[in-house]
N, CA, C and O of each residue as an XYZ file, in Angstrom:
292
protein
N     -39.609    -30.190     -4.845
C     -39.044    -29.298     -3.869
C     -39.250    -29.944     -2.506
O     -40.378    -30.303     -2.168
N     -38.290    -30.089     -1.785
C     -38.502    -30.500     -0.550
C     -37.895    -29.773      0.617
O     -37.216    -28.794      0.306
N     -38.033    -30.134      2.284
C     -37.071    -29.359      2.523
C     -36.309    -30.717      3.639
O     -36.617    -31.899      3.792
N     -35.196    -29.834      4.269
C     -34.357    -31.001      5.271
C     -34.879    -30.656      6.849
O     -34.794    -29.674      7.585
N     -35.337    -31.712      6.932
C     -35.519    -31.534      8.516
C     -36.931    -30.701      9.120
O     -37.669    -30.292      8.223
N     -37.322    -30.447     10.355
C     -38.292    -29.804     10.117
C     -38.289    -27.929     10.000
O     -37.696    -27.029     10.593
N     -39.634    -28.034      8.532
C     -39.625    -25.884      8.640
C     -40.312    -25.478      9.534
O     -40.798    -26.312     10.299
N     -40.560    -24.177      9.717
C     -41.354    -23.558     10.106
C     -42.671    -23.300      9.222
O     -42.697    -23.682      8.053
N     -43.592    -22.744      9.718
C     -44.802    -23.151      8.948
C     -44.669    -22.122      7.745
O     -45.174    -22.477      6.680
N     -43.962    -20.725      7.809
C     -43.573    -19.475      6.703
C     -42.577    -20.162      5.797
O     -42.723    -20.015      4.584
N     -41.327    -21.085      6.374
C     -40.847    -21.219      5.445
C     -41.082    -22.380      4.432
O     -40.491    -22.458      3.355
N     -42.098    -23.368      4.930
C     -42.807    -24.278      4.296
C     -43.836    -23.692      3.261
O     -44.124    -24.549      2.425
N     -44.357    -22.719      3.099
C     -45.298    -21.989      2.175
C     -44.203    -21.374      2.046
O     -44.001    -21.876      3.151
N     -43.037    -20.633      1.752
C     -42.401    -19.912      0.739
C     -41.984    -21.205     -0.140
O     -41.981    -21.029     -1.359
N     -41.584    -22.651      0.408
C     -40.780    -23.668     -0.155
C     -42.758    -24.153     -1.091
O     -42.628    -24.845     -2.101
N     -43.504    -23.971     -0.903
C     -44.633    -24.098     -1.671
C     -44.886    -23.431     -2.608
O     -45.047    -23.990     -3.692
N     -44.996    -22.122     -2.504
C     -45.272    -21.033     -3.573
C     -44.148    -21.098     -4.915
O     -44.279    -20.843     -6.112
N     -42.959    -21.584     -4.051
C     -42.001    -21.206     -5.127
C     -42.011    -22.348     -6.267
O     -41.538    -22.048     -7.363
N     -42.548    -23.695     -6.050
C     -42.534    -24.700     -6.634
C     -44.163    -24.442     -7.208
O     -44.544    -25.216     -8.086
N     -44.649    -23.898     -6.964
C     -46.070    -23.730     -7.210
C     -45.252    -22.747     -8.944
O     -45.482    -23.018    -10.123
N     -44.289    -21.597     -8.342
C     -44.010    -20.742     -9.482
C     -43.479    -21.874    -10.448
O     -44.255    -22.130    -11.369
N     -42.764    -22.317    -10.429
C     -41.664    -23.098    -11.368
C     -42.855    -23.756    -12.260
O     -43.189    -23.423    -13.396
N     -43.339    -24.658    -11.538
C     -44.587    -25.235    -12.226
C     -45.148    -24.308    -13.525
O     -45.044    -24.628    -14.710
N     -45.774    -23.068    -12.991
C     -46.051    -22.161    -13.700
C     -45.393    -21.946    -14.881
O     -45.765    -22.030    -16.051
N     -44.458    -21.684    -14.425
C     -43.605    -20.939    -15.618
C     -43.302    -21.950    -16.753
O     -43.317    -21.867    -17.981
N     -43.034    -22.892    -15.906
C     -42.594    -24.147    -16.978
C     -43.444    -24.327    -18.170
O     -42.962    -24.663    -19.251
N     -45.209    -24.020    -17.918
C     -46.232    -24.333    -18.387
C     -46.038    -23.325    -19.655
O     -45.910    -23.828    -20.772
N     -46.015    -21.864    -19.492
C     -45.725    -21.404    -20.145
C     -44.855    -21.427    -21.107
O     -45.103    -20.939    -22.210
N     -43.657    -22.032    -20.792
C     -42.268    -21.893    -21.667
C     -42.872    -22.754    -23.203
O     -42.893    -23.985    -23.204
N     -43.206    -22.181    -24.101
C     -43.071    -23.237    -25.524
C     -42.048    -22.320    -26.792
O     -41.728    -21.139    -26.657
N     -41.805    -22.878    -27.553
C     -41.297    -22.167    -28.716
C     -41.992    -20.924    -29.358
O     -43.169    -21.190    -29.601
N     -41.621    -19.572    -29.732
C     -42.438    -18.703    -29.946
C     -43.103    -17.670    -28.912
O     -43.449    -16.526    -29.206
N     -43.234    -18.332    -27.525
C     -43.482    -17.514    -26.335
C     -42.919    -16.413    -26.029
O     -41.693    -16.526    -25.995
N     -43.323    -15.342    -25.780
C     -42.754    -13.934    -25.320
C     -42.139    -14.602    -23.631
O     -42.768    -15.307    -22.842
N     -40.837    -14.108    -23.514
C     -40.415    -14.408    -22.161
C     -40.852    -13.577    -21.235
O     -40.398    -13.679    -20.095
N     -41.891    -12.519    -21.570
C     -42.441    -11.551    -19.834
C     -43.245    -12.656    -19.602
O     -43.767    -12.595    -18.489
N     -43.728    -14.277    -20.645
C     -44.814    -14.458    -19.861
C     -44.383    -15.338    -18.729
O     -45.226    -15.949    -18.072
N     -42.779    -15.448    -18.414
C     -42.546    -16.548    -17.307
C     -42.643    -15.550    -15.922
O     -43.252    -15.825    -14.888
N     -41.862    -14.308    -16.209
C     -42.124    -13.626    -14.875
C     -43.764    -13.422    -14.830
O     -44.318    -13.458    -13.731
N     -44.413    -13.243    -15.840
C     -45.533    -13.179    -15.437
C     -46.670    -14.267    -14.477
O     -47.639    -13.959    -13.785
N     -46.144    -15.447    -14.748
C     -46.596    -16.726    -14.509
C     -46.363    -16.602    -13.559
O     -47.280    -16.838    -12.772
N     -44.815    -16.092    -12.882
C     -44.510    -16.601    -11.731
C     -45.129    -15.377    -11.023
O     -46.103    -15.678    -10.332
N     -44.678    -13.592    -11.030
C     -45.945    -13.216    -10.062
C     -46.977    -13.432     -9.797
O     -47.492    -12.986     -8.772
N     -47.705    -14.323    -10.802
C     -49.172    -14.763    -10.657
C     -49.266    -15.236     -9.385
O     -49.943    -14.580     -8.593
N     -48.643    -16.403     -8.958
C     -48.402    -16.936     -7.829
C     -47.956    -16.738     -6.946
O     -48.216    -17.252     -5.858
N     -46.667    -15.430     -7.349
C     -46.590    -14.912     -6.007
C     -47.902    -14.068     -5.464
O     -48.092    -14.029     -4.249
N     -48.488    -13.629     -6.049
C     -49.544    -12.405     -5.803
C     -50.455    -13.047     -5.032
O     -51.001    -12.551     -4.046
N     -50.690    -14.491     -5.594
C     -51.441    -15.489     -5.066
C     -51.711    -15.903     -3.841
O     -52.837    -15.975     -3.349
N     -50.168    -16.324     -3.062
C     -49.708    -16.773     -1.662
C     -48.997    -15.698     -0.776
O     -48.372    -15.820      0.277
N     -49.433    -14.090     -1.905
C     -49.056    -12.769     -0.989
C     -47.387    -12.748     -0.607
O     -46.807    -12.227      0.346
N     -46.920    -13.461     -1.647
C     -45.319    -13.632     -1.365
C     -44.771    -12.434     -2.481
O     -45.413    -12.113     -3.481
N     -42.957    -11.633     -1.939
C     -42.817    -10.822     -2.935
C     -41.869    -11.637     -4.177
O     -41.023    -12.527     -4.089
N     -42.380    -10.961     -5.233
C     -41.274    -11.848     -6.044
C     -40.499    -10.859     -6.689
O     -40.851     -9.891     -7.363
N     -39.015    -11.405     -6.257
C     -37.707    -10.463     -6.608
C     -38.266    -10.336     -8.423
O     -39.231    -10.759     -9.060
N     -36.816     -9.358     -8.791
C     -36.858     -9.162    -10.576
C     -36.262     -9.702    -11.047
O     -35.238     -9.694    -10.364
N     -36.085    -10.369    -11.997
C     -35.534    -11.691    -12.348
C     -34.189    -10.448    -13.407
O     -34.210     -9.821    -14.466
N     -33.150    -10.708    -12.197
C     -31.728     -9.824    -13.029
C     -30.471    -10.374    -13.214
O     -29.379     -9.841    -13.017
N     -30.818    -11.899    -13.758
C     -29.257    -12.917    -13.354
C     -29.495    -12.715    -14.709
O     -30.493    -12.642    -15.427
N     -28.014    -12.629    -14.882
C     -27.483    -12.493    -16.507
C     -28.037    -13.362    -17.696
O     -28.216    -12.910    -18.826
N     -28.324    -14.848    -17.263
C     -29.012    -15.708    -18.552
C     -30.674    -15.229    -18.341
O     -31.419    -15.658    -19.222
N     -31.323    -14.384    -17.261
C     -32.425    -14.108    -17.900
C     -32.979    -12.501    -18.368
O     -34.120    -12.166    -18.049
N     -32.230    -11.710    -19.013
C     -32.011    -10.837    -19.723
C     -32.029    -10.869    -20.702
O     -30.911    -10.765    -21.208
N     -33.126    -11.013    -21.615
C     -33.646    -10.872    -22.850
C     -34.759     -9.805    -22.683
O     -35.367     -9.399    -21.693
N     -34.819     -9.452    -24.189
C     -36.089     -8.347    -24.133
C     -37.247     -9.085    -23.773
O     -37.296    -10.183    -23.219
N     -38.244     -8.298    -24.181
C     -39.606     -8.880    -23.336
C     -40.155     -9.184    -24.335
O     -41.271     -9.704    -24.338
N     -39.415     -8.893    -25.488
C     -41.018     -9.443    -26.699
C     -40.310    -10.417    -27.546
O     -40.898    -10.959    -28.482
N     -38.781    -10.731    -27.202
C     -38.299    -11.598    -27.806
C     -38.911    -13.160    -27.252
O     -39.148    -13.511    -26.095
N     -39.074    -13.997    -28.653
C     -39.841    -15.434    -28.715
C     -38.629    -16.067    -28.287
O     -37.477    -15.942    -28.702
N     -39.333    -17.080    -26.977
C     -37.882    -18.857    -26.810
C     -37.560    -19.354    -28.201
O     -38.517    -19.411    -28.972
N     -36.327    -19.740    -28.670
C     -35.984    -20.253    -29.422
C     -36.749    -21.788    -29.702
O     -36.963    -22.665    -28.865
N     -37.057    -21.791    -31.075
C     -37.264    -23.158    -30.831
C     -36.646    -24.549    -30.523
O     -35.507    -24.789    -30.921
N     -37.472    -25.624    -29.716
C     -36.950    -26.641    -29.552
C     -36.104    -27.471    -30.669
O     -36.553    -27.676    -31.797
N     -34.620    -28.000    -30.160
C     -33.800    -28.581    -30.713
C     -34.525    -30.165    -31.164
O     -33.856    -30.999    -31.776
């Protein structure tokens, strides 16, 4: 994650936290995983750096919550 030019010091820690989340979540993602645990991963971190984190409502991430990631191809 980077950014262009110079941030401000708020939007340099939102451009932190959020790569801090991805990280997270990524960690989580394996075959068999319940998918609340990526939003979970990622409020972790928001809660962390006191940032809010929207609800994750874009159409490819709408699955139930107890449904497992498919396994790897």
């Amino acid at each position: 994650m980077f950014t262009c030019g110079k941030v401000d010091a708020k939007a340099q820690r939102l451009c932190d936290a959020t790569k801090e989340a991805l990280e997270a979540a990524i960690k989580v993602c394996k075959p068999g995983a319940p998918t609340r645990q990526i939003g979970a991963a990622c409020t972790a971190v928001a809660d962390k750096h006191k940032c809010a984190a929207p609800s994750c409502s874009l159409p490819w991430l709408l699955l139930p919550l107890e449904q497992p990631l498919p396994p790897a191809a």
